[in-house]
N, C-alpha and C positions, 0 to 999 in steps of 0.2 A: 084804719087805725089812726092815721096820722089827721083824719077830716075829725076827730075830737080833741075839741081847743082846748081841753082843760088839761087834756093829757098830754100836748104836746108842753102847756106855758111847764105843767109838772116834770118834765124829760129837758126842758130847755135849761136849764143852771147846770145839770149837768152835761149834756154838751158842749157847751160853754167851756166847763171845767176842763173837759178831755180834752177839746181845743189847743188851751193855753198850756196845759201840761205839755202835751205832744209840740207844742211850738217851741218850750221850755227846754226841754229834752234835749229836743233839735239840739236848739243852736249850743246847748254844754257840748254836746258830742260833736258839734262842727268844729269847738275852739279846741278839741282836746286833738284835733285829726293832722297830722301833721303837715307842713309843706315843702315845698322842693326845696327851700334852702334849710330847715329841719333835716332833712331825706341827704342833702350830701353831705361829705366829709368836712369832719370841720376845720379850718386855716385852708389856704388858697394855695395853689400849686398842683403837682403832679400827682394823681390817685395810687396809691400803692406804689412810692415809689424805691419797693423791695422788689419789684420786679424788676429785675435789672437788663438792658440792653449793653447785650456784646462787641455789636457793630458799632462804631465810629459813638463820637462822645458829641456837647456842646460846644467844646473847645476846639475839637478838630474832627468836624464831619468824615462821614464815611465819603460823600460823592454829592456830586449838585444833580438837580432836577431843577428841568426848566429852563427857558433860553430867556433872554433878555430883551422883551419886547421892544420895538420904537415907539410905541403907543400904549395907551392902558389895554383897547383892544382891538382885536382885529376887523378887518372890512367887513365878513360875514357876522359879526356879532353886531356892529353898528347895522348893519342891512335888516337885520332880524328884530332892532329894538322900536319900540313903540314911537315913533315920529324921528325913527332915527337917530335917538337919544339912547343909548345904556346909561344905565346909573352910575353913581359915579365909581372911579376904579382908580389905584394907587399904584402905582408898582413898586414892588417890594421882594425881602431875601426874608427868608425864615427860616432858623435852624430848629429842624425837630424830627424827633420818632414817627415816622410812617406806622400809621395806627390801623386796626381797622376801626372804622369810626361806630358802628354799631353796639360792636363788646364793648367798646371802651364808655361807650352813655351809659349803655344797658349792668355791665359788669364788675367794670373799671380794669379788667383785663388789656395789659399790654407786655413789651417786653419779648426778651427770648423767648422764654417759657411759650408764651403765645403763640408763638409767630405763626407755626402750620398752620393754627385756625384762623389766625387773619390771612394767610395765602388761602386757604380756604374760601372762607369768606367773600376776598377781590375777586375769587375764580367764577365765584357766585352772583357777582354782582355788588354784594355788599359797599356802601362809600366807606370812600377811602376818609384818612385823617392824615394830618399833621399834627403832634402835640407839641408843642414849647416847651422849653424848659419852666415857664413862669405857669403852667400847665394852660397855658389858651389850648381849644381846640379849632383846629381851622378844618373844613370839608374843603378837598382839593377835586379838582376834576381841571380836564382840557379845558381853553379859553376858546379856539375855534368852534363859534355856534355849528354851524350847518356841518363840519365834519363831525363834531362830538356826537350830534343827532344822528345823521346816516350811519354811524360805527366805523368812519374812516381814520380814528387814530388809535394810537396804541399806549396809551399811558399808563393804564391798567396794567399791561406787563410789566413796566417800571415798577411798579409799586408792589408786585407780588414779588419781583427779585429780590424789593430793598425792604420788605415788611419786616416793621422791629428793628431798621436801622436809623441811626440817627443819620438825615442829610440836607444838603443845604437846597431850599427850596424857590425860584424865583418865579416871579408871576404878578397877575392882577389880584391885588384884594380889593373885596368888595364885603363892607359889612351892611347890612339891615335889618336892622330890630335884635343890635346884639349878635347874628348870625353871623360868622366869617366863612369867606371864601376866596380861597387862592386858587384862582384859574391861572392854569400854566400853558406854556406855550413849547412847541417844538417836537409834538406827537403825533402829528398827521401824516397818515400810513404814504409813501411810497407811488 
């Protein structure tokens, strides 16, 4: 069928057409598709923040998490980095709701109301969060590489006790591509 030229040059304008249409299409319906800052709430801060926490406030934490390094990070993490180098690290305090960090992308769930299912969640494995009052979200985890990896610390249980409490958080931040991360210190098991 297609080895007769007269009948394809006859089929060709409208291929053509169908082409351009469908390309036409397209891109209306890619401008119409919304995007992640579409997709979030609008004005900056804390998501639903009628979900109210019980424990401890901005102004007067419920309890600190976190010792106060002498370094951004420890021996075992500089051993484990790539020429010996970690990226860079700040040490810092952060006051904020122990979130679980999952519901809180996926849902905007936090707060009392929450809390079971972010102890759930920790129990789970699920990361953990920090939320700020300014509503930053920080992923927290241990700052010791090699025990964080082997499962020889226990921070994880901190944060199932204090999940849904406001407290004060000390550690290395480490931000990249936007990402933050407060690795904390002072949870390696015994």
């Amino acid at each position: 069928m297609w080895g007769n030229k007269s009948l394809c040059r006859a089929f060709h304008p409208a291929i053509v057409l169908v082409v351009v249409g469908v390309l036409f299409l397209g891109c209306q319906v890619a401008e119409q598709l919304p995007t992640a800052t579409d997709m979030a709430p609008s004005g900056s801060g804390v998501l639903y923040p009628e979900m109210a926490v019980e424990t401890g406030s901005f102004d007067q934490p419920h309890a600190k998490l976190g010792e106060q390094p002498a370094q951004s990070w420890s021996a075992t993490t500089v051993a484990a980095a790539v020429d010996g180098k970690p990226l860079k690290g700040e040490l810092v305090t952060v006051v904020g709701e122990i979130v679980d960090y999952s519901c809180y992308f996926q849902v905007g769930k936090h707060g009392e109301i929450h809390r079971g299912c972010s102890q759930k969640c920790f129990e789970s494995g699920m990361p953990i969060g920090l939320l700020a009052r300014d509503g930053t979200l920080y992923l927290v985890m241990e700052e010791e590489h090699n025990s964080r990896r082997d499962g020889m610390t226990n921070f994880r249980e901190a944060a199932i006790e204090h999940a849904a409490h406001i407290m004060e958080v000390t550690g290395t931040l480490s931000v990249v591509d936007d990402q933050r991360v407060l690795y904390v210190t002072g949870y390696v098991k015994s």
